[in-house]
C-alpha positions in Angstrom: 0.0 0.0 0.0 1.5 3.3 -1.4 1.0 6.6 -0.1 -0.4 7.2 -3.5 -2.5 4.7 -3.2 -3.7 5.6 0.2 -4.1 9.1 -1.0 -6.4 8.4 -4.2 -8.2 5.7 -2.1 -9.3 8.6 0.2 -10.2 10.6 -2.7 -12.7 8.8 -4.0 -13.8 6.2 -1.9 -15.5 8.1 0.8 -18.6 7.6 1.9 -21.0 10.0 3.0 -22.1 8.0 6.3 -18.8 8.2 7.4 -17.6 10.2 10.4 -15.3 13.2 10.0 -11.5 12.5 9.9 -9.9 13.8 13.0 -6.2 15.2 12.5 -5.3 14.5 15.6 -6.2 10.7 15.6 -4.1 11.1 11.7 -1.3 12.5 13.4 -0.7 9.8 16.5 -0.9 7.1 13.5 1.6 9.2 11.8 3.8 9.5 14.7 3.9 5.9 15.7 4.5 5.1 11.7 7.2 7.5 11.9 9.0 6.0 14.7 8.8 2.3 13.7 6.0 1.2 15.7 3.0 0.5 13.6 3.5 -3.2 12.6 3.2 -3.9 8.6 0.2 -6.4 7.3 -1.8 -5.8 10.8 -4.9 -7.8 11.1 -6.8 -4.7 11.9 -6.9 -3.9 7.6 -8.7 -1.9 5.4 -12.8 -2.3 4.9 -14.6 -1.6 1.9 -17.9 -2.5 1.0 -19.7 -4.2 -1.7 -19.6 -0.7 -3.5 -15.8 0.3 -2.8 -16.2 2.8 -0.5 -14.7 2.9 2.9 -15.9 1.1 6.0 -12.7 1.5 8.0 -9.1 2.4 7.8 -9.4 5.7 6.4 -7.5 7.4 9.3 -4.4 4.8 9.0 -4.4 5.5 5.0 -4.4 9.7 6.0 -1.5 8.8 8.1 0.3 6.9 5.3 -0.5 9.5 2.4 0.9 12.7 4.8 3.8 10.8 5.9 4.7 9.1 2.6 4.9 6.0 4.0 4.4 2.3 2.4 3.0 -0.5 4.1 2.0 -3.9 3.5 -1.9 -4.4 5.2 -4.6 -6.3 4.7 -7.6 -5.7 2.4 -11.1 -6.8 3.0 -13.4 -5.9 -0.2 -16.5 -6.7 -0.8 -18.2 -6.4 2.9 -21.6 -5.5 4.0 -22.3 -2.3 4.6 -24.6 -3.0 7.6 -21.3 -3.7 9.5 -20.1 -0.4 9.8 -21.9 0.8 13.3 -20.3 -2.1 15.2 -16.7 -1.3 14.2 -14.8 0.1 17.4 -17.6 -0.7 19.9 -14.7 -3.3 21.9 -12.9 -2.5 25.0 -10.3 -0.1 24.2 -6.8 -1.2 25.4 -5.0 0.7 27.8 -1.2 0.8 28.6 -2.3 -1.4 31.8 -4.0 -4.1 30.1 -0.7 -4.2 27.7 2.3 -3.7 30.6 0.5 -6.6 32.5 2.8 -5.8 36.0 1.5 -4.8 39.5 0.7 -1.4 39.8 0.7 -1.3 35.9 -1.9 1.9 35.9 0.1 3.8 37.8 3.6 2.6 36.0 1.3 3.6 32.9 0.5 6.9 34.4 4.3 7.2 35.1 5.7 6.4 31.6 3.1 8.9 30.1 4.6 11.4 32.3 8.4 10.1 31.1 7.4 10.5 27.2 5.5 13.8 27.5 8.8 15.2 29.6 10.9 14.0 27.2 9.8 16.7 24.6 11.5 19.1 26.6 8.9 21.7 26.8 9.8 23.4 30.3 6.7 24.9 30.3 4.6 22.2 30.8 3.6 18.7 29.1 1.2 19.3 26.4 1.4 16.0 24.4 0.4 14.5 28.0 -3.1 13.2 26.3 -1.6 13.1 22.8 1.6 10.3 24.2 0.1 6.8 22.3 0.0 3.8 24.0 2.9 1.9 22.2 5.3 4.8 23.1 3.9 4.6 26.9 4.9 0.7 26.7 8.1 1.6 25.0 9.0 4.2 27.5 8.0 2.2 30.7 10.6 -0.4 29.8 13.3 1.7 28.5 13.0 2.9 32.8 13.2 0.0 34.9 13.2 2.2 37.7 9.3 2.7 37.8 8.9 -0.9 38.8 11.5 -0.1 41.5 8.8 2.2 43.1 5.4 1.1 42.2 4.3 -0.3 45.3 5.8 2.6 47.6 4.2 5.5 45.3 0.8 3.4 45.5 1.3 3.4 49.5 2.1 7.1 49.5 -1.2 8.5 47.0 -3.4 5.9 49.1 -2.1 8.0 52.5 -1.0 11.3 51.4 -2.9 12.0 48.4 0.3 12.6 46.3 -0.5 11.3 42.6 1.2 8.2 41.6 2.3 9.3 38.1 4.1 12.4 38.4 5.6 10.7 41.6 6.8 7.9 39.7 8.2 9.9 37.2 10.0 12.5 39.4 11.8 9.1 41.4 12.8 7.8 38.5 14.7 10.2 37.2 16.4 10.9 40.4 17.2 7.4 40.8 19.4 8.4 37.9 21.4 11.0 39.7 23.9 11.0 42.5 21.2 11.2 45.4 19.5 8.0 44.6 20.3 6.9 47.9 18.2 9.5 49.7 15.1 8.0 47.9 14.3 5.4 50.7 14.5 7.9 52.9 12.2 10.4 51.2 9.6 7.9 50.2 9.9 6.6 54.6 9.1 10.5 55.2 6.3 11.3 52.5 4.6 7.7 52.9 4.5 8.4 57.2 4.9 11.9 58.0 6.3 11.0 61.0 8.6 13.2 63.0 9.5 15.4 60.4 10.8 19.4 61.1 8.4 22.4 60.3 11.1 22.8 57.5 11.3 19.3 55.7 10.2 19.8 52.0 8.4 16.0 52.8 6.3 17.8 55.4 5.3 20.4 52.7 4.4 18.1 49.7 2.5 15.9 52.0 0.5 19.0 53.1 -0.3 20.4 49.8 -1.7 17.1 48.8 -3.6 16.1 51.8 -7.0 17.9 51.4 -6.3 17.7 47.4 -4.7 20.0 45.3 -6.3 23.3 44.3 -5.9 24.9 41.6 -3.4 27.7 40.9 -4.6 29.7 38.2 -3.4 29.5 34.9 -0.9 26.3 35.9 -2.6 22.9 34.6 -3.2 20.7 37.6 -0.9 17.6 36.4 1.9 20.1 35.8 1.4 21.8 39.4 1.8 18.0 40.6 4.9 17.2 38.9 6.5 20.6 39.9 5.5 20.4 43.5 7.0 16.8 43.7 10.2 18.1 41.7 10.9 21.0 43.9 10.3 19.0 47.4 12.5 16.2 46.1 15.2 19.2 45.0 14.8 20.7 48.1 15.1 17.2 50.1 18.1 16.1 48.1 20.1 19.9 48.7 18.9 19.1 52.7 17.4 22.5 52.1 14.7 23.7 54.3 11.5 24.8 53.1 8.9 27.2 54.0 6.8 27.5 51.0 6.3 25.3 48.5 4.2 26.3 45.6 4.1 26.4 41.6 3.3 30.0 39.8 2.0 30.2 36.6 5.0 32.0 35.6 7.5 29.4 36.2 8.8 26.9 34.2 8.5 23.5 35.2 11.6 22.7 37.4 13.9 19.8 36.8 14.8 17.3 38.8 18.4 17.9 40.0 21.2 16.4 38.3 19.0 14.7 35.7 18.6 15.8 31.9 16.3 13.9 29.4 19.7 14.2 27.1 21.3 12.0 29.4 18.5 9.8 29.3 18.4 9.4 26.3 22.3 8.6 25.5 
């Protein structure tokens, strides 16, 4: 299948039943094309009906004709029309069901986190709810370290509110510094509360967390999370105390001490 076949298919084998192409479903097919990880001659082909016209595959075929790519799939011609409304009615897999590992929503949550943070926008993560679920997969094992953690992150959102994911995230990166050895001590403090200073950035994060977290204005909840967790664990690691710890909407998001996604990625 050629993108100039994908292209002229879509040109005039449309059928007017059929719903609206979305760009941004085009483009996460496109993406995962791009980067190797859409698997050629999938089982999950092309539908026509008895008349030639699309019942399903259009968006894969969009995705092939804008990124000129050429891939061998499957062809089913000739089928009823009458099909067509019970076509993506099954349970849509999640990174969970796929990871298949204790904790595996949270170590998807955490992976998400991973791949969106890998873009290196500091402002935030804005391909959060755009990251596809093979690159989620990919990501959580290219970090063994979320595994490491699973259970303790779970222990600490179930007591102290604080959000697995972003959690996850922000401890596996810094198990990838030079104060990875502080982490069992952080996660004894956040997970307990017990005995800790007026000071100690643990204290803090727990109490941001414990009633929920409110909004701060312009700053997107999930990104307030992740930053509040980065600066307590920045804080924690520099033995620094603390006596505020909050996330303005002019700040970029802060990174985890002595951890870059270049790094990472070498």
């Amino acid at each position: 299948m050629t993108p100039e076949m994908a292209s002229s298919w879509l040109s005039y084998r449309d059928h007017p039943s059929n719903r609206p192409i979305s760009k941004s479903v085009t483009a996460r097919y496109q993406e995962d094309m791009a980067a190797g990880r859409w698997r050629e001659a999938t089982p999950e082909g092309y539908i026509f009906d008895t008349n030639g016209y699309w019942i399903s595959g259009r968006h894969r075929a969009k995705a092939q004709a804008n990124g000129n790519f050429t891939l061998k799939m499957r062809v089913f011609p000739n089928e009823p029309r009458d099909i067509a409304p019970f076509l993506d009615q099954g349970f849509r897999r999640t990174a969970a069901h796929l990871l298949r590992v204790p904790y595996a929503t949270q170590m998807g949550a955490g992976a998400r986190h991973l791949a969106a943070l890998a873009d290196g926008d500091r402002w935030g993560m804005p391909r959060y709810s755009k990251v596809t679920i093979p690159e989620v997969v990919e990501t959580f094992h290219r970090w063994p370290e979320l595994s490491r953690y699973g259970a303790d992150a779970w222990a600490i959102q179930h007591r102290a509110g604080i959000p697995t994911g972003p959690h996850l995230a922000v401890l596996a990166q810094a198990a990838r510094t030079a104060h990875r050895d502080l982490i069992p001590e952080w996660i004894e403090g956040v997970r307990t509360g017990y005995n800790l200073g007026p000071g100690d950035p643990r204290g803090h994060l727990r109490s941001r967390f414990r009633n929920g977290l409110q909004s701060a204005g312009k700053v997107n909840k999930r990104d307030q999370a992740y930053a509040l967790i980065v600066k307590a664990w920045n804080a924690f690691a520099d033995d620094t105390p603390m006596t505020v710890l909050k996330q303005m909407a002019s700040e970029p998001l802060p990174t985890v001490q002595g951890f870059t996604f270049k790094v990472a990625a070498a």
